[in-house]
C-alpha positions in Angstrom: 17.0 -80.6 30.1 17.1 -80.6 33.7 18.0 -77.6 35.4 21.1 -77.1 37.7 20.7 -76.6 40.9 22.0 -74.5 43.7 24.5 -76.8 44.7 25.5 -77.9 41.4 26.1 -73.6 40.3 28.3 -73.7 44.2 30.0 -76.8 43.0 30.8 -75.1 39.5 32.2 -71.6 41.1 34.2 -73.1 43.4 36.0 -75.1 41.1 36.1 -72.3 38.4 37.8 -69.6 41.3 40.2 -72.2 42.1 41.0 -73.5 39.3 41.8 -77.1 41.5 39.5 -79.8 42.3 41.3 -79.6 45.8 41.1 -76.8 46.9 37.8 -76.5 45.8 36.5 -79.7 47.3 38.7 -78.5 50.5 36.1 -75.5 50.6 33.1 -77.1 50.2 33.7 -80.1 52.6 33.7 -82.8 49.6 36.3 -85.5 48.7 38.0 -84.4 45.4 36.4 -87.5 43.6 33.0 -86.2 44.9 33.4 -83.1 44.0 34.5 -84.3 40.5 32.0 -86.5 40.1 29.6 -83.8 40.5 30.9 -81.8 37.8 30.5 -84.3 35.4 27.6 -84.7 35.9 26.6 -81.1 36.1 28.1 -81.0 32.5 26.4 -84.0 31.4 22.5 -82.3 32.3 24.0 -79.0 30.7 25.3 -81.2 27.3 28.3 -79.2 27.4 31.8 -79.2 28.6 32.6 -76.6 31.4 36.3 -77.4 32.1 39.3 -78.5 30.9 40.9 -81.0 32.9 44.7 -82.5 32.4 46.8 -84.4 35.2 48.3 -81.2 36.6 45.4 -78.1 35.6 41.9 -77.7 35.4 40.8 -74.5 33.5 37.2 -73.4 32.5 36.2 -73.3 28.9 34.7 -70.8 26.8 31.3 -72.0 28.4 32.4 -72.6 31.8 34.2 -68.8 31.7 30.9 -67.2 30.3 28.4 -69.2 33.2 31.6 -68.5 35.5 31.0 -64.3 34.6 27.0 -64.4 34.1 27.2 -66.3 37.3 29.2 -64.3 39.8 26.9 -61.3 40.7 24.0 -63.6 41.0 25.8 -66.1 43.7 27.1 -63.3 45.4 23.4 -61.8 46.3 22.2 -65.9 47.1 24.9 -65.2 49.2 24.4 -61.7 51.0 20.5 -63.0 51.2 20.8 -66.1 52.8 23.6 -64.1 55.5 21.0 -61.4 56.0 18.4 -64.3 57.0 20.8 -65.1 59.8 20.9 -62.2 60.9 17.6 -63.2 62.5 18.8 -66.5 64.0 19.2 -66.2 67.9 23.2 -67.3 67.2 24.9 -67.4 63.8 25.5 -70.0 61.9 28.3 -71.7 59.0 31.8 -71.3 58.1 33.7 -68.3 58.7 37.1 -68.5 56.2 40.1 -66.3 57.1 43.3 -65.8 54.7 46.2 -64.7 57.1 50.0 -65.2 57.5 50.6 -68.0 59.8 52.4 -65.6 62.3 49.3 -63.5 62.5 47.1 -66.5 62.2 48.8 -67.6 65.8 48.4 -64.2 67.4 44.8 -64.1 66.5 43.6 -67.8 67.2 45.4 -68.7 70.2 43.4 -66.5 72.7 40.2 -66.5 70.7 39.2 -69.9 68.4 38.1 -72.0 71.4 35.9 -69.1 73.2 34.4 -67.9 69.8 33.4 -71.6 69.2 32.2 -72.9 72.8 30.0 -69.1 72.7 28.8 -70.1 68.8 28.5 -73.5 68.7 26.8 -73.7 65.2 29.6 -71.9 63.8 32.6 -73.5 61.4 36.0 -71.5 61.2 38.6 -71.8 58.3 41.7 -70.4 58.5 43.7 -70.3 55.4 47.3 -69.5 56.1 50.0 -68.2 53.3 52.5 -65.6 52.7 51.3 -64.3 49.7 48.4 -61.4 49.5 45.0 -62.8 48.3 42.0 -61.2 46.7 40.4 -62.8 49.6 37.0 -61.7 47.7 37.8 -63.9 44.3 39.4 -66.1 46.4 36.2 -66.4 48.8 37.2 -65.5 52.2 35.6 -63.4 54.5 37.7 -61.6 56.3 41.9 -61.2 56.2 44.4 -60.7 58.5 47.7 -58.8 57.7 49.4 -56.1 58.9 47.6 -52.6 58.5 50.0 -51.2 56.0 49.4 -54.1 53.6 45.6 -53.7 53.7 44.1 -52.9 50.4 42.8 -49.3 50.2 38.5 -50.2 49.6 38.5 -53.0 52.4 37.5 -51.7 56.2 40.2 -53.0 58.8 39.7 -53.7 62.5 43.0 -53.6 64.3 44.1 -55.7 67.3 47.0 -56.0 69.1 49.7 -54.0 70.2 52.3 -52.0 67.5 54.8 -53.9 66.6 59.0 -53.6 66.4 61.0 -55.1 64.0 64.6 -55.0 65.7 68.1 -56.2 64.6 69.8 -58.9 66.2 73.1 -60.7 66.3 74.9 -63.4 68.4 77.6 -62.4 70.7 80.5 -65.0 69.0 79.4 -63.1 65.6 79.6 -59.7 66.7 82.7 -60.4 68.3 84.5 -62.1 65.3 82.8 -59.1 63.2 82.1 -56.0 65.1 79.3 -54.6 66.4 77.6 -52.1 63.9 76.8 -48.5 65.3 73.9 -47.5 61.9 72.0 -48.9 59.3 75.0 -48.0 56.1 77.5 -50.0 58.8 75.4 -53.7 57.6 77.0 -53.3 54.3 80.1 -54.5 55.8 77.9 -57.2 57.5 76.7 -60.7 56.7 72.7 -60.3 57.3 70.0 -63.3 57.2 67.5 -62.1 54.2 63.9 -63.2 54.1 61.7 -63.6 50.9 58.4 -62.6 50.8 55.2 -64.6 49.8 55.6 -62.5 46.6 58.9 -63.6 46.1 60.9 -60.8 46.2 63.5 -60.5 49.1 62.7 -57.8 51.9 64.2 -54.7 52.0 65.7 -53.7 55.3 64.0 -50.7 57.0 65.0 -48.4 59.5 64.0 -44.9 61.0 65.1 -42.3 63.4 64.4 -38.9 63.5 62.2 -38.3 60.8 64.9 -40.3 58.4 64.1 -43.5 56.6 66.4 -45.6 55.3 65.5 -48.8 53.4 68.5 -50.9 52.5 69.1 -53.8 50.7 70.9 -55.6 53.4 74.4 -58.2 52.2 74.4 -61.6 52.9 74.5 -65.6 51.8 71.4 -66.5 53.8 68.1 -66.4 52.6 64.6 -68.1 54.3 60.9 -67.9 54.2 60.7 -68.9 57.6 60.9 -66.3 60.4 61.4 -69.1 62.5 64.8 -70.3 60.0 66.1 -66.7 60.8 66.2 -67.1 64.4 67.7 -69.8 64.3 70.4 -68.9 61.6 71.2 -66.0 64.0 71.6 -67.9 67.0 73.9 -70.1 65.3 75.9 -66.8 63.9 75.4 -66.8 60.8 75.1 -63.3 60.7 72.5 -60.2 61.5 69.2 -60.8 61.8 66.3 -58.3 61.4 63.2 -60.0 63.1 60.3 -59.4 65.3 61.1 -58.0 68.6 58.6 -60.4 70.5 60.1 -64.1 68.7 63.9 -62.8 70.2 62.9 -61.3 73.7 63.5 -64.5 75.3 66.7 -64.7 73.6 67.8 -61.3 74.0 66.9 -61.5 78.0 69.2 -64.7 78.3 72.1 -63.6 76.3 72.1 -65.4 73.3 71.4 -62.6 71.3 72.5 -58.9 71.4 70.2 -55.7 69.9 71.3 -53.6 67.9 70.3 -50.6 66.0 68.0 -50.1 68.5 67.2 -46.0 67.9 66.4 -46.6 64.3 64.3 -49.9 64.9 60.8 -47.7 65.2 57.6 -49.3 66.0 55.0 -49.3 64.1 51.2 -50.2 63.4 50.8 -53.9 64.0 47.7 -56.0 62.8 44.5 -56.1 61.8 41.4 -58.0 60.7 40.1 -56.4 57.3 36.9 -57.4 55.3 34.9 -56.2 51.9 32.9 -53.2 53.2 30.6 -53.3 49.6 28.7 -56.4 51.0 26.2 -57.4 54.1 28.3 -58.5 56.8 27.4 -62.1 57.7 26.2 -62.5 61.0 29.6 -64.9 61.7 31.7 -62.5 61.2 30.3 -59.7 63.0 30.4 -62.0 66.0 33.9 -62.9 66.0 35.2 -59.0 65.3 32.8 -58.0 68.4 34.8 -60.8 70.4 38.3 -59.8 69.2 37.4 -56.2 70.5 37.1 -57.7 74.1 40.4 -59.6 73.4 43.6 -59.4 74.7 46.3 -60.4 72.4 50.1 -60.9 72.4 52.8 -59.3 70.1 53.3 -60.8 66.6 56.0 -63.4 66.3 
């Protein structure tokens, strides 16, 4: 029997994390027909199926979940090995991956992606952007970006950029067909613009003065996944919006939007870079974290 090779065992995790000949092919830089074409014959050397495949899943088998587990450890230290032999390069080299939320993705790229690459040229950067919280080890990633409270407890998180305000917002023609409310229990006789969460549930309105917090599940017939839909639901007025301080400055300046709430709209700590602290830092990664310390970065949106 011929015996796999490195690329074939990279070929076989990434589709077995992912579960997608996509997103796996995505990763690696192959076409998906490539990538399946490589599997095949991976299993054909082996004599033995790996994965199950249909028209809408692809799922390992009792064979490809064993080499999947057996297999895990070992990559990882090809991995940490071959990024500690970079370490002695003059200037790093590969792909750096990122999982972020596309709003933080913005604030962090914007001032940094084209000085980061013209200063490593031999460097490759992925950005993954989605909502919802990834394992971003499992899911291989190097680093996240989210804000700091959602950081998970055994990763090490870099912060950057300036705290953050979420502040409630309304358009004058609503708030004077409606009122204007004075505190947080007042929204309950309010029509408010909800926003669901990459987990899917719908966010629970949060406010603070004095010491008090008050979380609130806040009325209304609107609900987005877009910050950018909510804006633009409240300057239509639809209803009360409860958004990012920095995306309705401009509006708030010129009129076509009114604060309110402002004493219990605290801010609070904004975002941050966060990475596996178990595992040798590759050399890409410690490059682009010493750059974002010299960075100057705008408010979330």
């Amino acid at each position: 029997m011929k015996r796999a090779s490195i690329t074939d065992l990279t070929v076989f995790m990434a589709v077995a994390s992912h579960r997608n000949f996509r997103k796996a092919a995505l990763e690696l830089g192959m076409s998906p027909s490539a990538l399946s074409h490589a599997v095949r014959s991976l299993e054909e050397r082996l004599g033995v199926r790996l994965f199950n495949r249909t028209t809408r899943s692809v799922s390992p088998t009792a064979a490809g979940e064993t080499l999947f587990r057996r297999l895990t450890p070992a990559m990882r230290d090809i991995m940490t090995a071959l990024d500690e032999v970079d370490d002695f390069r003059s200037t790093p080299s590969g792909t750096l991956r990122i999982n972020a939320s596309a709003s933080s993705a913005r604030v962090l790229m914007q001032p940094m992606l084209a000085r980061f690459l013209a200063r490593f040229p031999d460097m490759r950067v992925e950005v993954v952007t989605e909502d919802r919280l990834v394992d971003i080890v499992a899911e291989g990633f190097d680093a996240g970006v989210r804000l700091l409270e959602s950081v998970p407890q055994d990763m090490i998180a870099v912060p950057f950029g300036p705290d953050l305000r979420l502040i409630a917002v309304a358009s004058p023609d609503y708030l004077k067909q409606h009122g204007t409310p004075k505190t947080p229990q007042d929204l309950a006789r309010h029509d408010c613009i909800n926003y669901r969460l990459g987990s899917g549930r719908v966010y629970r309105w949060e406010f603070s003065r004095h010491g008090q917090d008050i979380q609130i599940d806040a009325p209304g017939k609107v609900i987005v996944d877009n910050p950018m839909l909510i804006l633009d639901a409240a300057l239509a007025g639809v209803g009360v919006a409860l958004t990012m301080e920095a995306l309705v400055a401009a509006d708030i300046a010129a009129g076509r939007l009114v604060p309110l709430l402002e004493e219990w709209c605290q801010p609070f700590a904004g975002l941050c870079l966060y990475y596996p602290g178990r595992r040798h830092m590759p050399a890409g990664l410690r490059a682009f974290i010493d750059m974002m310390r010299e960075t100057s970065f705008p408010a979330a949106t």
